[in-house]
N, C-alpha and C positions, 0 to 999 in steps of 0.2 A: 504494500500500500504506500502511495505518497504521502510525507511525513504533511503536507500543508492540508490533505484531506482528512487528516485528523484532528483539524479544529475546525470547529463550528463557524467561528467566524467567516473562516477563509472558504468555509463550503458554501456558504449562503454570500459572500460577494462574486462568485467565481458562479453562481447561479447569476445572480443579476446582471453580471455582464457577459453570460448568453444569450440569455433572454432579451439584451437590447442589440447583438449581433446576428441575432437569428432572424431581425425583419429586415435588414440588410439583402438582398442579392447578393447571390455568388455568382459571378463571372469566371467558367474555368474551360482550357481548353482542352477539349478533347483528346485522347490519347491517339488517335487515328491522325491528327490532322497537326501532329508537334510534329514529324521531318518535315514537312511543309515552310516550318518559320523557326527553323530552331536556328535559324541562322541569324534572328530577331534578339534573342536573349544573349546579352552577354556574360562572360565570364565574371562568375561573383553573384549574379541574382542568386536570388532563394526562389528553391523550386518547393512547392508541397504538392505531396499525390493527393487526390480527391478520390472519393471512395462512395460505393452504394451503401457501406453498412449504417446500416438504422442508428439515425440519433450522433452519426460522427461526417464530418464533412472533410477533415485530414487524416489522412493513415503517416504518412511517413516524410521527413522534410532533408532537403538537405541543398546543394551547392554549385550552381555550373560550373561546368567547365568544359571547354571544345578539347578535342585531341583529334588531331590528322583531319581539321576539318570539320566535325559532326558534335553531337552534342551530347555527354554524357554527364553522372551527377556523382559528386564525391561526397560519401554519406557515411552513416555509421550503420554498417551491415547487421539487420539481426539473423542473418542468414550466417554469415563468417564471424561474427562478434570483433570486427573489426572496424579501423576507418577505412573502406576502401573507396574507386572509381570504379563504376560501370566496367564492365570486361565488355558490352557490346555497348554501342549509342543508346541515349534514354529511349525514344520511343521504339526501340526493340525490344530494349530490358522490361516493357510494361507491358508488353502484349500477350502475355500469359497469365498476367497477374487480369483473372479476372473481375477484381471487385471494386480496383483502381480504373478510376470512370477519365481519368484524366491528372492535368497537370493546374496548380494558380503559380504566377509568376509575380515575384517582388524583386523590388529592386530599392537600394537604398541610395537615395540622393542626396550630396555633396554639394555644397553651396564653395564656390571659389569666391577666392575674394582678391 
């Protein structure tokens, strides 16, 4: 169990702010249709998988990053229990995973000065 879900407090704030995330739109792209534009994302956004299971809208998060060209994600495997990279490009790596509906894509923004 996660040590923050065993206070009350932090379960009933962590309720409320689902609750106001949840009338939000999700905007995610499909997993069929990321080689299309994975040339769009750059190295460094945040990738999260999007998922059918009931009641979760992320399954798994992690890191772009291209190699030889293509678009693969450096994450923490629960598959290897390791940090690794894709051994194939992302939207290869997801096409068996069938509950992963797709990919949301973040990016953090730097202000130059």
């Amino acid at each position: 169990m996660y040590r923050q879900l065993a206070e009350p407090d932090f379960v009933s704030k962590i309720k409320e702010a689902e609750k106001v995330a949840s009338t939000f739109p999700m905007n995610y792209l499909p997993k069929d249709q990321i080689k299309g534009i994975e040339n769009k994302i750059q190295d460094g956004d945040i990738i999260a998988f999007t998922t059918s299971i009931d009641g979760l809208d992320v399954s798994h998060t992690g890191i772009a990053l291209h190699q030889n060209g293509r678009l693969h994600l450096l994450h923490a495997s629960t598959r290897t229990n390791t940090v690794e990279i894709t051994p194939v490009p992302l939207s290869e790596y997801l096409q068996p995973m069938r509950r992963v509906t797709g990919i949301l894509v973040a990016r953090i923004a730097h202000q130059q000065n």
